[in-house]
N, C-alpha and C positions, 0 to 999 in steps of 0.2 A: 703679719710676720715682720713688716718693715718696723712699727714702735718697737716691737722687741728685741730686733736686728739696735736698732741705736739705742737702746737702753743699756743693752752688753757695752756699746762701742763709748757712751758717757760713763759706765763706770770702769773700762780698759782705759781711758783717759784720764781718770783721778789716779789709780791704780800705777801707771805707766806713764809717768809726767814727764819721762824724757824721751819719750817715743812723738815724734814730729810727723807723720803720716799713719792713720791706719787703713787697712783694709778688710772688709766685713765677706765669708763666706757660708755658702750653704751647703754641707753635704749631703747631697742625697746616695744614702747608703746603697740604694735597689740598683741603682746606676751606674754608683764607682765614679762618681763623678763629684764634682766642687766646684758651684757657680759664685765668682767672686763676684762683690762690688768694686765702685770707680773708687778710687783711694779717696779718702778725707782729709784732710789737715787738722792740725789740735786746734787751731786758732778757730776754725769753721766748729768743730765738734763742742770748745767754751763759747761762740757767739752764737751760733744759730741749734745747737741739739740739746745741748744741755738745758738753756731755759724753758724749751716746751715737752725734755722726758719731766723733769722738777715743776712744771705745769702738772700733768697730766697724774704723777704722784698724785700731789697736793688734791688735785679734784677726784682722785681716787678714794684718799683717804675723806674729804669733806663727804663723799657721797656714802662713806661708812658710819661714819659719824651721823648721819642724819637718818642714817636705821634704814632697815630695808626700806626698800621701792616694790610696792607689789605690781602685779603685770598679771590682770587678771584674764582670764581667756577659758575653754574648753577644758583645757586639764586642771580647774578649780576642784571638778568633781574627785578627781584623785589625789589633792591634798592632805594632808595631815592636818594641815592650821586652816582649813576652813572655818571650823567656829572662833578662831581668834582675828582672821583676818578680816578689816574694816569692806575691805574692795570684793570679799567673796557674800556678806551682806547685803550691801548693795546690787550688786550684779545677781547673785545667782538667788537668795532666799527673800519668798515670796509669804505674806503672812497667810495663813489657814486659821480658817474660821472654820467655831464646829457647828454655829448655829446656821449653817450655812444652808439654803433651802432650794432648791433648783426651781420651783415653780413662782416665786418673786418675782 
């Protein structure tokens, strides 16, 4: 919740370039209640948040760009793209032979 909490708080800083402190809260509805954070300064939000939420973009997007990541595991079987995925292959299909003779 915290990268998403300062993702709001970098773009309420582009957004709000003459707001000099902010502060970040959580509503929790069930409670009636609002846990705020310690305030921020703009100069700490351009030096220190910004350059690692515009990281974390960036390696978002490079990780998009280089097409899925598979993560093969147990629920291979209930996939749709099992016969297109390379990692369900390897992992899960095993070749079958017909000439196969159990007394060899």
């Amino acid at each position: 919740m915290r990268d998403q909490l300062e993702g709001y708080l970098v773009l309420a800083a582009a957004a709000f370039r003459q707001v000099r402190r902010f502060w970040l809260g959580v509503h929790w509805v069930a409670e009636r209640a609002v846990e705020w954070s310690p305030p921020v300064d703009a100069a700490q939000v351009a030096n220190r948040l910004a350059p690692t939420v515009l990281d974390n973009i960036e390696a978002a997007a490079l990780a998009v760009d280089d097409g899925p990541r598979t993560n093969p595991g147990p629920w291979c079987d209930r996939c749709s793209y099992r016969s297109l995925c390379p990692a369900s292959h390897t992992q899960r299909w095993e070749p079958v032979y017909d000439d196969y003779d159990p007394d060899d």
